[in-house]
C-alpha positions in Angstrom: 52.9 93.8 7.2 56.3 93.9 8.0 58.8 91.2 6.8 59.3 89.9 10.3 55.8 90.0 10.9 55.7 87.3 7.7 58.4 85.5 9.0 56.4 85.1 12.4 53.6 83.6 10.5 55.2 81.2 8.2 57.2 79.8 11.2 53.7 80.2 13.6 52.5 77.6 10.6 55.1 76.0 10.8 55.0 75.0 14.9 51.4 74.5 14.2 51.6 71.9 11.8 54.5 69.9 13.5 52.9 69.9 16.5 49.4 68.6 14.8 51.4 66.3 12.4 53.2 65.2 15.6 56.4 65.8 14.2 59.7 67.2 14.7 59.5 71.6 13.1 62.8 71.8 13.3 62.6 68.9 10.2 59.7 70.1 8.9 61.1 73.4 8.0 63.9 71.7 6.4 61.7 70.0 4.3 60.1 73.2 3.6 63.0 74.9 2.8 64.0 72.2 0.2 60.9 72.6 -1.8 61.5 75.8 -4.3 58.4 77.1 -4.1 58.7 77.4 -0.5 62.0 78.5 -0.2 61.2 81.7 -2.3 58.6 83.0 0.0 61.0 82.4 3.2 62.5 84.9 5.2 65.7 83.4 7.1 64.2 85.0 10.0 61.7 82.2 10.0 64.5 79.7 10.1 65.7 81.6 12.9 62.4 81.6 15.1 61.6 77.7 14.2 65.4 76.5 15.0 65.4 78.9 18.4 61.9 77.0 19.8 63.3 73.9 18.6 66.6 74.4 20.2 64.3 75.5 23.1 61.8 73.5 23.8 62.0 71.7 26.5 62.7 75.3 28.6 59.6 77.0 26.8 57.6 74.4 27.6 58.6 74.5 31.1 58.1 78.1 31.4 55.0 78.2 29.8 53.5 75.4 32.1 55.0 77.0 35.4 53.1 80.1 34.9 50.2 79.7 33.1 48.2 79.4 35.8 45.2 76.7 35.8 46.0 75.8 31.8 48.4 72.4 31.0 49.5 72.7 27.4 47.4 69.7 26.5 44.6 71.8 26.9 45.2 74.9 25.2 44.2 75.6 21.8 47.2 74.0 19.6 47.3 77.6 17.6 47.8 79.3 20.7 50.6 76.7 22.1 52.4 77.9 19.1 51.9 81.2 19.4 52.9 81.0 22.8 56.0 79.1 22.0 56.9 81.2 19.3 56.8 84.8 21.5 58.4 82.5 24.7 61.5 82.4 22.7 61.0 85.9 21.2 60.6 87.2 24.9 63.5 85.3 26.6 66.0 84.3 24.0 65.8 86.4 21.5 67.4 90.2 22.9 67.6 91.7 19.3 63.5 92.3 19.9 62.2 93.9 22.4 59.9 92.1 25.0 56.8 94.5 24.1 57.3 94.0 20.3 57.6 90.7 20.7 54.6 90.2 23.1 52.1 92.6 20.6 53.1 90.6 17.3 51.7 87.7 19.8 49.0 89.0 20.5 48.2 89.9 16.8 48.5 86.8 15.9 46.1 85.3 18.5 43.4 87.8 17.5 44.1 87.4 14.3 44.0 82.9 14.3 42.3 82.0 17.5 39.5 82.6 20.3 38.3 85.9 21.4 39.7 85.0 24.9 43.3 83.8 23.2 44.7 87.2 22.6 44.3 88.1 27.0 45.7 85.3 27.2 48.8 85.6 25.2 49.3 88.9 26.2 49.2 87.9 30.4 51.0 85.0 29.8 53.8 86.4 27.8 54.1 89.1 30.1 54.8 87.3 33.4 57.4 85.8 31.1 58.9 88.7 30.4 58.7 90.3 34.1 60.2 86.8 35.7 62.4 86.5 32.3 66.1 87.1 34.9 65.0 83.7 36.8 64.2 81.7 33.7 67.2 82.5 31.3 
């Protein structure tokens, strides 16, 4: 697995536990990154994917809402509204990764953490993104 791969995880766990927790990620990574133990195993890339959904969020969850079609965030698996988040900011915000990249490291991660119907639906989903991406950003 690839360091950014890592990274992707540890700030996927991240998102997920904020948004459980009901609490700000942006915070709780600082928290994290405070604790020693923690702070050994993270990759700055992390800090770099949680600060750019928190800095975000607002227009991810706008653009995640406007197109996925028939699905509120409320009612999607919370593992897959961070997932989602997480490759929404990879696939608009973030040009040093390519879209495809960003949208199959998503995908991985759905098959790898959520339903057997998650990772279609990660993959659509972050795809429109990525073809309407010009009228979003």
């Amino acid at each position: 697995m690839s360091a950014r791969s890592k990274a992707r995880t540890r700030a996927l766990d991240i998102l997920f536990e904020a948004d459980q927790r009901g609490i700000n990620a942006e915070n709780l990574l600082d928290e994290r990154l405070r604790d020693r133990e923690s702070r050994a195993g993270n990759n700055p890339y992390t800090a770099e994917l949680v600060r750019g959904v928190v800095g975000r969020w607002n227009d991810i969850n706008a653009a995640l809402t406007d197109y996925s079609q028939g699905w509120t965030l409320e009612r999607m698996p919370a593992v897959d509204r961070a997932i989602l988040r997480l490759g929404a900011w990879e696939v608009l915000w973030n040009d040093e990764i390519p879209d495809a990249v960003a949208i199959s490291e998503a995908v991985a991660l759905a098959t790898d953490l959520s339903t057997d119907e998650s990772p279609a639906f990660v993959n659509g989903l972050l795809g429109r993104l990525a073809e309407v991406k010009a009228t979003i950003v």
